[in-house]
Each structure stands twice: as C-alpha cells, then as structure tokens.
C-alpha positions in Angstrom: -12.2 -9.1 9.8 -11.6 -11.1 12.6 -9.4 -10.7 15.7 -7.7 -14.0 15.1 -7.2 -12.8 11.3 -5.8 -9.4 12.2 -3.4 -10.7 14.9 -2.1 -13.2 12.3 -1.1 -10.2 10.3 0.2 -8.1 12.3 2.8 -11.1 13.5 3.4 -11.2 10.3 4.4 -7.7 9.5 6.0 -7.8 13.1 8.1 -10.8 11.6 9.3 -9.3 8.5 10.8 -6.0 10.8 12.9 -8.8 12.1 14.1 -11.4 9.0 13.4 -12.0 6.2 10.1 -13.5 4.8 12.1 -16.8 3.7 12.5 -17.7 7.0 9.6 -16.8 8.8 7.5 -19.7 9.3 4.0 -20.7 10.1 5.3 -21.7 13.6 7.0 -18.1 13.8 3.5 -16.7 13.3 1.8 -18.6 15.1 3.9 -18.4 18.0 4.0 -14.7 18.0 0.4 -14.4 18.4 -0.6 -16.7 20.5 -2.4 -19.8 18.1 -1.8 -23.3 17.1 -0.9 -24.1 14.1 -4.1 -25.5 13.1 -5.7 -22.0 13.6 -3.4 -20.1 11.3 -4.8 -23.0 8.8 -7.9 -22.2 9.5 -7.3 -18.3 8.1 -4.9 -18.6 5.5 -3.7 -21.8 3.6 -0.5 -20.6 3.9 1.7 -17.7 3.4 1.1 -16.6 0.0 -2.4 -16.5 1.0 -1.4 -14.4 4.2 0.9 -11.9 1.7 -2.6 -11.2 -0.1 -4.2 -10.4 3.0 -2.0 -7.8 3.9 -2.2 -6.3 0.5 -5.9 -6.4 0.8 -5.7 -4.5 4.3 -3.9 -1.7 2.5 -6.6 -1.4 0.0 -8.8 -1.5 2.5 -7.2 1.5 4.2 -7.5 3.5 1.2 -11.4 2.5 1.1 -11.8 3.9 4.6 -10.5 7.1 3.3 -14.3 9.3 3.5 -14.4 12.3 0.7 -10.7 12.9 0.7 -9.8 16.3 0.3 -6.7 15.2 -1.9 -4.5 12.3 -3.0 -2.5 12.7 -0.1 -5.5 12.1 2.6 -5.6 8.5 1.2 -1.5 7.3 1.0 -0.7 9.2 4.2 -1.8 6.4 6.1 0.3 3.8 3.7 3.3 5.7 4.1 3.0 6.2 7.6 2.6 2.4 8.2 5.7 1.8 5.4 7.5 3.8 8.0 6.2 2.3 11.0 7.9 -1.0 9.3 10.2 -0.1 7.2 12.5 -3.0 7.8 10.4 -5.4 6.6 8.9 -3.1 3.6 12.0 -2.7 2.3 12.5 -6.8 2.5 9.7 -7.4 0.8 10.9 -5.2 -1.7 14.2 -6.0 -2.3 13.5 -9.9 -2.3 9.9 -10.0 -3.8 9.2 -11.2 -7.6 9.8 -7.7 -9.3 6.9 -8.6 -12.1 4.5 -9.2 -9.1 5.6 -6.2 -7.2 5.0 -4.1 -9.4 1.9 -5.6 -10.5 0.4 -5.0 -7.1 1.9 -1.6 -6.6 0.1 -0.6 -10.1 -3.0 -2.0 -8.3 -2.7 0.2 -5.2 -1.8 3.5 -6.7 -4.6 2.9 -9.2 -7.3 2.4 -6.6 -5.6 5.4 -4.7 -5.5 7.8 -7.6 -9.4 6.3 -8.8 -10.9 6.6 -5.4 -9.8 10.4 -5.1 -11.1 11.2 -8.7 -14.3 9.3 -8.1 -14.9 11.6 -4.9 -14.1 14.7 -7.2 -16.3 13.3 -9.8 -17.4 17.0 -10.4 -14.1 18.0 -11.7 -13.3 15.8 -14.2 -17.1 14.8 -15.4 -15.5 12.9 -18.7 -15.2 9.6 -18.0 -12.3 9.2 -20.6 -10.2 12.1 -19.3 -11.1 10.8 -15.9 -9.3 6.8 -16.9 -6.5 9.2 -18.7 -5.7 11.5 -15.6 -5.8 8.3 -13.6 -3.2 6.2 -15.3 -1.0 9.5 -15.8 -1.1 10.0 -12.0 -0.8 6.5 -11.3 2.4 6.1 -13.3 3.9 9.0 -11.7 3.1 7.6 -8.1 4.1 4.1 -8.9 7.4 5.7 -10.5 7.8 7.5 -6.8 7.3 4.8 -5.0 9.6 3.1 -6.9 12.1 5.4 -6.2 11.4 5.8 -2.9 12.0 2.2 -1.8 15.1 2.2 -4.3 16.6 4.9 -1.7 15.7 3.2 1.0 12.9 5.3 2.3 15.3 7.9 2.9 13.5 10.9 1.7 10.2 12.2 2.3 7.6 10.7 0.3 4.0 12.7 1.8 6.4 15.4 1.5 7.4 14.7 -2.3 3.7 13.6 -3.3 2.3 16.8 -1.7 4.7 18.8 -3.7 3.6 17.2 -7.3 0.3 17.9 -6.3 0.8 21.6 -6.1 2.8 21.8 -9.0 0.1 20.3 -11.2 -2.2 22.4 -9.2 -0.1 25.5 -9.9 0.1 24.4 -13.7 -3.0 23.0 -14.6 -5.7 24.2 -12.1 -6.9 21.1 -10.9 -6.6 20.6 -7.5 -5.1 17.0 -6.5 
C-alpha cells in the first residue's frame, strides 16, 4: 500500500476519534494529511470506498498473523487498535447500517477463526468439522464483539476471548 494511501486512512481513523463520520469531509481528510483534494480522488472515489479500505487493512492484519499459536495471536492486534480509537469505533458502531455491520463483522471473525484453523490444519483434518467449528466459533466471537461494543468497550475483550478459549480447551481438548 502506498504512503499516500495509508496516510489517508489513518486521518481518517484520526477523524472519527474526533466527530462523527457524517461530518467528516473529504476536505477534513485531506487537510489532516497533508493532500489536495484531487489526490484523495486519486485513492478512493470517495468515502465509502475509503470505509472499505480500512476494513480491508484489518483483514490484512489478521493475514500478517504467521502460525498463530491461538485465536487470540490474531484479534489482539484488532482489539488493541479498537482501543487505541475507541471513540471513533464506537461511532461507527452506534451510527453504522446494522445489516452492514454485522455483515462485515461476520466477515472478520470468519477469516480470524479460518485462518487459525487452517494453521492447525492437523487438528481438525475433516474439512466439514473444520467449516462447523468455524462458524460455531465465529458466532460466538461475533456475539462477543457484539456485546462488547454494546458496553462500550468497557470490559476486557482479549481477556474474555482468552478465557472461552480455555474453557473449550478445558472441555473439549482442543486447544484454541
């Protein structure tokens, strides 16, 4: 990705810790990083398109996550950059289409939950218990996260996820 491209983000994730998404504008952006308008164009053909980005830079982040040792090696870094801008997380939540949200959430916690069972591979060798763990694990997450935002980010969710994980672990002996 390009510099231009990631400083476009981030002013955007900057932005929404300080109003909300409705009135942040492709001037605001633009502004906050240092480009003309017309470069911002250039990227993105507008803000929707940016939105998408940013969702593709946290899947990306979970790619980048080399023979995790357990589920929680891949959301740490989510969380921990939820938290680092909570503000404008919890916009995007509260004001975002709820069909869409949950859409994308679905997305991410699938490729979080698939991308950890695909590097334990050796665990679950059936490819159809593999899909059933999967979307069991991802409903539970996505349920979590749900909840999480819902209390405004107010508990500990590494801390929560962590703790399934060792219960399953404890119950069914597969380590997560």
């Amino acid at each position: 990705m390009s510099h231009k491209k990631e400083a476009i983000i981030e002013a955007f994730v900057q932005l929404l810790d300080e109003k909300p998404a409705k009135r942040i504008t492709v001037n605001d952006i633009a502004a906050r990083c240092g480009i003309g308008r017309n470069t911002f164009y250039y990227y993105f053909p507008n803000i929707s398109a940016l939105f998408e980005a940013l969702e593709e830079q946290w899947v990306e982040m979970i790619r980048d996550c080399a023979a995790p040792r357990s589920i929680m090696d891949c959301v740490a870094p989510l969380v921990d950059y939820a938290a680092e801008h909570k503000s404008g997380f919890l916009y995007v939540y509260r004001t975002a289409d709820r069909v869409r949200f949950q859409e994308d959430l679905n997305r991410l916690w699938m490729n979080i939950v698939s991308r950890y069972i695909e590097q334990t591979a050796e665990k679950t060798s059936d490819e159809e218990e593999s899909m059933l763990l999967s979307r069991a694990l991802k409903c539970a997450f996505v349920g979590m996260t749900l909840d999480w935002l819902d209390h405004d980010m107010a508990y500990d969710l590494i801390d929560s996820v962590h703790r399934i994980c060792s219960l399953l672990h404890a119950k069914i002996g597969h380590e997560f």
